[in-house]
C-alpha positions in Angstrom: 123.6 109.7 129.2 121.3 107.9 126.3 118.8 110.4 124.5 115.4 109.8 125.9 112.6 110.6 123.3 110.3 109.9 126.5 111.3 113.4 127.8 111.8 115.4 124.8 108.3 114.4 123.3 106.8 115.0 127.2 107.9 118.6 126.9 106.8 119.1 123.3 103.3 117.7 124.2 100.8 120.0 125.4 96.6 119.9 126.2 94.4 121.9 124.0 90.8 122.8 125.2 88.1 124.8 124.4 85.0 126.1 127.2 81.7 125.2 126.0 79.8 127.6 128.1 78.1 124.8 129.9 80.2 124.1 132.9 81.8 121.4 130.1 85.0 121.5 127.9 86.2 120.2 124.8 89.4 118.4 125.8 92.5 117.2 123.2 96.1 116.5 122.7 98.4 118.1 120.7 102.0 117.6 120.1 104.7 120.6 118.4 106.9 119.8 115.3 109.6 121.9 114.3 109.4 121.9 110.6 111.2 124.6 109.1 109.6 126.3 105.8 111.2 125.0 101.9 113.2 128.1 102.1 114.4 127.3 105.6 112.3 129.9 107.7 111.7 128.3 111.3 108.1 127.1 111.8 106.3 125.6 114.6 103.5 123.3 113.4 101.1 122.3 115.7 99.5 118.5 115.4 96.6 117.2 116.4 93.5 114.7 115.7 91.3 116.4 113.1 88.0 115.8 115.5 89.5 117.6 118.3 89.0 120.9 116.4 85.9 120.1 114.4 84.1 119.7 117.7 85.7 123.2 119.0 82.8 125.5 117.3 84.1 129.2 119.2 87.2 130.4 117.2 89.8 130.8 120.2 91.0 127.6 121.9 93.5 127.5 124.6 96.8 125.5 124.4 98.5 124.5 127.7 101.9 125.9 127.8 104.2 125.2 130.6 106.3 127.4 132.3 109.8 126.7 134.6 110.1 129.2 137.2 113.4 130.5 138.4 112.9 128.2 141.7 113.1 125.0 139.4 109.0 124.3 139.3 106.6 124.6 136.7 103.4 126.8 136.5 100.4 125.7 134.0 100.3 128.4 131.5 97.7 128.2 128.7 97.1 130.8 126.2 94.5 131.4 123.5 95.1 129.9 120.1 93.1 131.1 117.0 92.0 128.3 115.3 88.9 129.9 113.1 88.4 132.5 111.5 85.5 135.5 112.1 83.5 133.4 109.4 84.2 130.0 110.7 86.5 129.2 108.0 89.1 126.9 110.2 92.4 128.2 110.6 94.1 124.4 110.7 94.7 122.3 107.9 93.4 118.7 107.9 94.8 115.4 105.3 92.0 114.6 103.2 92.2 110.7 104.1 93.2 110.5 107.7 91.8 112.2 111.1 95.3 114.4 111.4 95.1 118.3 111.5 98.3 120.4 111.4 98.2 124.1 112.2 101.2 127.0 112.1 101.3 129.0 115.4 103.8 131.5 116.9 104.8 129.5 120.3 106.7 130.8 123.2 110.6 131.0 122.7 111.0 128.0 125.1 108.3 125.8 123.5 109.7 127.0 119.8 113.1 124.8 120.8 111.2 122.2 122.6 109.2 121.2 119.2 110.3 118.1 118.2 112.7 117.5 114.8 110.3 116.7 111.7 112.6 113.6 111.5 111.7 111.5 114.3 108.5 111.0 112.7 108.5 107.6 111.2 109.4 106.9 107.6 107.1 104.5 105.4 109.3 101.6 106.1 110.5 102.0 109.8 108.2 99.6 111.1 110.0 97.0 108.8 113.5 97.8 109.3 113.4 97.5 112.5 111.7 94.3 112.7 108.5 95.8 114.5 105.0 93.6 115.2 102.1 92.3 117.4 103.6 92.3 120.9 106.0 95.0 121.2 105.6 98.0 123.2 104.6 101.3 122.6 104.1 104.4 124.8 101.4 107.2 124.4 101.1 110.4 126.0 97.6 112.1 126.5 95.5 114.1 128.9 92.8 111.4 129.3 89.2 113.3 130.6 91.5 116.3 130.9 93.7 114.8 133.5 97.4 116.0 133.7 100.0 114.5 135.3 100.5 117.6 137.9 99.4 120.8 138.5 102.1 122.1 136.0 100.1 120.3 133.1 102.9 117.9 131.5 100.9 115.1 130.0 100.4 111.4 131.2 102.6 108.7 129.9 100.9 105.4 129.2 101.8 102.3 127.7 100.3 99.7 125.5 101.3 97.0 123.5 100.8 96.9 119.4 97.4 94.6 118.8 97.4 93.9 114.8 99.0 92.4 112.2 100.4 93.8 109.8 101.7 97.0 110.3 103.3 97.8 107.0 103.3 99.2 104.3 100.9 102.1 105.8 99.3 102.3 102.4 97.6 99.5 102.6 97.2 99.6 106.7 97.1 103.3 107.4 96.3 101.8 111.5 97.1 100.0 113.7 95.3 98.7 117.1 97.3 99.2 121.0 96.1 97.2 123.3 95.7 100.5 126.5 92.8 102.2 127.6 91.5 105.0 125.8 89.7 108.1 127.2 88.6 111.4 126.0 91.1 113.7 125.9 93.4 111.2 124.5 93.2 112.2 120.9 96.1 113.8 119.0 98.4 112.3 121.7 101.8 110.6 120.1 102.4 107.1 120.4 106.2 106.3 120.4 108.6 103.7 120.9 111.7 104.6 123.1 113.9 101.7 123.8 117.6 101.2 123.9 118.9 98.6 123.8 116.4 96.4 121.4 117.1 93.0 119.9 115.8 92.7 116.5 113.8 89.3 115.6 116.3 86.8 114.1 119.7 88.7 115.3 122.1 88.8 117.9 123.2 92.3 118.3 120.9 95.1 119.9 120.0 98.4 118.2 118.5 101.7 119.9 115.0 102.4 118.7 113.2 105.8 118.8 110.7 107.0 116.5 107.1 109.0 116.7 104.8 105.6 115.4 101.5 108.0 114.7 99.4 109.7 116.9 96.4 108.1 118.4 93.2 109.2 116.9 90.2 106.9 118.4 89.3 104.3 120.3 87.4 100.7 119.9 83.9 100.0 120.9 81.1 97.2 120.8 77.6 97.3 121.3 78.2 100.8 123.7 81.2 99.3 125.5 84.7 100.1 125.2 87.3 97.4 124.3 90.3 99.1 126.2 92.2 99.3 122.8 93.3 102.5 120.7 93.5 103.0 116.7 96.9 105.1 115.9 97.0 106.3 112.5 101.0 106.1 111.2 103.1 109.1 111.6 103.5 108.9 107.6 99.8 110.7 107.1 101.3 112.9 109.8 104.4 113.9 107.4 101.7 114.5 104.5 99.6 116.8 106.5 103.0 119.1 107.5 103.7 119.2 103.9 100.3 120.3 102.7 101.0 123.6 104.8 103.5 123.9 101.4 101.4 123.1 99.0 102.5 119.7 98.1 99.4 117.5 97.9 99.4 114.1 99.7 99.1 110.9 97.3 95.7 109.1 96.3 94.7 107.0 99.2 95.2 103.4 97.5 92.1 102.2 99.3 90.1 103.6 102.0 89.8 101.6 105.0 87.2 101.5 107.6 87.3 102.2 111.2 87.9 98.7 113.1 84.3 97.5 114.6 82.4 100.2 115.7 85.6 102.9 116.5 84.9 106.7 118.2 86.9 109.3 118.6 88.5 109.8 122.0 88.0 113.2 122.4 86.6 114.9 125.6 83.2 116.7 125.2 82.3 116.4 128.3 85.1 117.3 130.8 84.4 119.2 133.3 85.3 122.8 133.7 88.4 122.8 136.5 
């Protein structure tokens, strides 16, 4: 059977959320990576959109862990996650260019192994070699207004196709715009392409493509009204953030570019309490 990144990034995927005391929750998505220390050490790295924990002022979030049962089902198990500490000093650490925080936590043994390889991030020039553009599909998963798929809380797989042009090199495009619509509790979801059997532009033969694109990080709005399409900021910034956990300092932004017409962040503030 085919390797389906669909699955594997489903399981690694997981809601984070915060009570506001109101009746009202702060609502995100965040996705494990398993990217081991320089000196090998296993690590877990949580990632998320950087606005999902600025708006999260109490120091103790909850993440939504999952766990199977020995009947074959799944039970909705979240558990507190520190992400501040007693001074408000944030646990996380965010790239100084691009809405993407990244954040070490100890995670359940089964969780641990479903983190998803470092490598199926996408490289700088992925887009390019595989012949990527306006057109082609892309999936995201997300927990839009705080919505899961079931009562076990796996996320919600959507789809969307890429709306811009270019796409490459990130440097100079550091997003790109997917025509889906966007709610809160989107952000910090990952946006992936999953097909098998792909013919590239201009060639004959087909070629199985995979790869973490980036992780959507807002949505597009006009004069109050929501356009239906989603920013995704490329995995590369999502590589740079991991490796500042090490100490290694992400490259100058070449240019800084600004959020297409009148872009918000897709994060739920105001999702009710279940």
């Amino acid at each position: 059977m085919a390797w389906d990144l669909s699955v594997d990034l489903i399981n690694a995927t997981v809601q984070l959320e915060q009570p506001l005391g109101d009746g009202t929750r702060t609502v995100g998505t965040g996705f494990l990576v398993n990217a081991p220390t320089p000196d090998g050490a296993p690590r877990v790295v949580l990632v998320t959109a950087g606005h999902v924990f600025d708006r999260m002022p109490i120091a103790t979030a909850r993440i939504g862990y999952r766990v199977q049962q020995q009947d074959g089902g799944w039970r909705y198990d979240p558990r507190p996650l520190t992400i501040r500490e007693g001074d408000g000093k944030p646990d996380w650490t965010r790239h100084p260019d691009r809405d993407i925080a990244v954040i070490a936590i100890v995670a359940p043994p089964e969780f641990a192994r479903a983190a998803i390889p470092l490598a199926w991030l996408a490289q700088d020039d992925t887009f390019t070699r595989y012949g990527l553009g306006p057109g082609d599909e892309m999936m995201a998963l997300g927990f839009p207004r705080g919505l899961s798929a079931n009562q076990a809380g796996f996320p919600i797989l959507r789809s969307g196709r890429v709306a811009s042009y270019p796409l490459a090199p990130s440097a100079n495009f550091p997003t790109f715009l997917l025509d889906f619509s966007v709610f809160p509790g989107n952000s910090g979801g990952p946006v992936f392409m999953a097909q098998g059997a792909r013919r590239r532009p201009g060639a004959s033969e087909t070629q199985e493509v995979q790869f973490i694109a980036g992780m959507l990080t807002q949505q597009v709005e006009l004069s109050g009204e929501r356009l239906e399409i989603g920013i995704v900021t490329h995995a590369r910034y999502i590589r740079e953030a991991i490796a500042m956990l090490d100490g290694v300092k992400p490259p100058a932004a070449r240019r800084t570019e600004p959020p297409p017409m009148g872009s918000k962040a897709a994060s739920a503030e105001e999702a009710a309490e279940p």
